[in-house]
N, C-alpha and C positions, 0 to 999 in steps of 0.2 A: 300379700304377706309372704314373705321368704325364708325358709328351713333350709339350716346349714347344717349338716351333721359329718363329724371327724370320724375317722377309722382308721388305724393301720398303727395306732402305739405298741407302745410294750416293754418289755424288760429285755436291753442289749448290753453287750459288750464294748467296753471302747475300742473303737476302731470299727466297728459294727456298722454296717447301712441298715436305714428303716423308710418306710415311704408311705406319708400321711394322705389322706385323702379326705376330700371337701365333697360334699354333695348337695347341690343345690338344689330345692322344689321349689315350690310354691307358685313359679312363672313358667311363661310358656317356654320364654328363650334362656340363653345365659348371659344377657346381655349386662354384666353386671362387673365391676373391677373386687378383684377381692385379695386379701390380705391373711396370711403367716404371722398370728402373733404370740410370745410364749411366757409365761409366767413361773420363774420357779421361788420355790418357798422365800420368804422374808423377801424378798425383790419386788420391783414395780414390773409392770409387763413390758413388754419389748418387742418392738419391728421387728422381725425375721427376714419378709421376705413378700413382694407385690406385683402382682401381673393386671394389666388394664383388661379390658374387656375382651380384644382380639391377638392379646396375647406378643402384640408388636411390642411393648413396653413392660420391663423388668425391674425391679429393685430388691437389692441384697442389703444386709447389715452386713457391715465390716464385720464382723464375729463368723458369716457362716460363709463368706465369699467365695468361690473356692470347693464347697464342700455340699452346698443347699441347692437343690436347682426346681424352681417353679414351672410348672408347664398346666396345660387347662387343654381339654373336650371339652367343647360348646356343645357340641353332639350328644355327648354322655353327659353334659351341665354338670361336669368333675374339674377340681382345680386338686393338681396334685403336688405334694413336697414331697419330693427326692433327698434324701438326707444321708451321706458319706462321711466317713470317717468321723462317726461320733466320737465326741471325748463328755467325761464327768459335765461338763461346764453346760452342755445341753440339755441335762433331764430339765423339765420343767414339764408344765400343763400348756399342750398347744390347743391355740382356736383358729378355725378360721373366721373371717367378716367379711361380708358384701356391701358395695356401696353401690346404689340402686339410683341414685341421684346424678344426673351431668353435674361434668363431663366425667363418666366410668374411665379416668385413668390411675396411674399410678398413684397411691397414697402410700408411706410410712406409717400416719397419724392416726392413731388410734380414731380419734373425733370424726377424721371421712368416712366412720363406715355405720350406716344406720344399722343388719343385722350381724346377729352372732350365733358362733354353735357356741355348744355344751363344752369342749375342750376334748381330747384324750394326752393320758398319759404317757409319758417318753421318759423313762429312766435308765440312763446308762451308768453301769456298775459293774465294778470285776469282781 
């Protein structure tokens, strides 16, 4: 069983950097592809942002391309989002998800990934 748990939201300024953190348990390794995805009010949720298991393979949503940057300790079984130059259009509830099942690569789709966190808050506002 796998616990994902988010940390690093909060209340920014646009234009503001914030930098979300995943924390993986439950296994020995982090042998696991995990996924950036974010929900804000009235909206469906949405890809952000995916790195594979050894961190060789990336994916951005054209929304944060540019500005988001994913990187992961296997060491520290941390997967982290780097997040610049916030504007309004990014508050939303982010999660991370792990997908635990071959082949641990890059996913978009919500549906690859068997665990999830709780979410933290990211609301940019002037």
């Amino acid at each position: 069983q796998v616990q994902l748990v988010e940390s690093g939201g909060g209340l920014v300024k646009p234009g503001d950097s914030l930098r979300l953190s995943c924390a993986i348990s439950g296994r020995a390794d982090a042998n696991v592809a995990v996924g950036w995805f974010r929900q804000a009010p009235g909206k469906a949720r949405e890809s952000v942002a995916a790195i594979n298991n050894d961190a060789r393979h990336k994916y951005y949503a054209d929304s944060v391309k540019g500005r988001f940057t994913i990187s992961r300790d296997n060491a520290k079984k941390t997967v982290t989002l780097q997040m610049d130059s916030l504007t309004t259009e990014d508050t939303a509830v982010y999660s991370c998800a792990a997908r635990t099942l071959y082949p641990v690569g890059v996913y978009s789709r919500a549906e690859a990934y068997d665990y999830w966190g709780q979410g933290t808050q990211v609301t940019v506002s002037s």
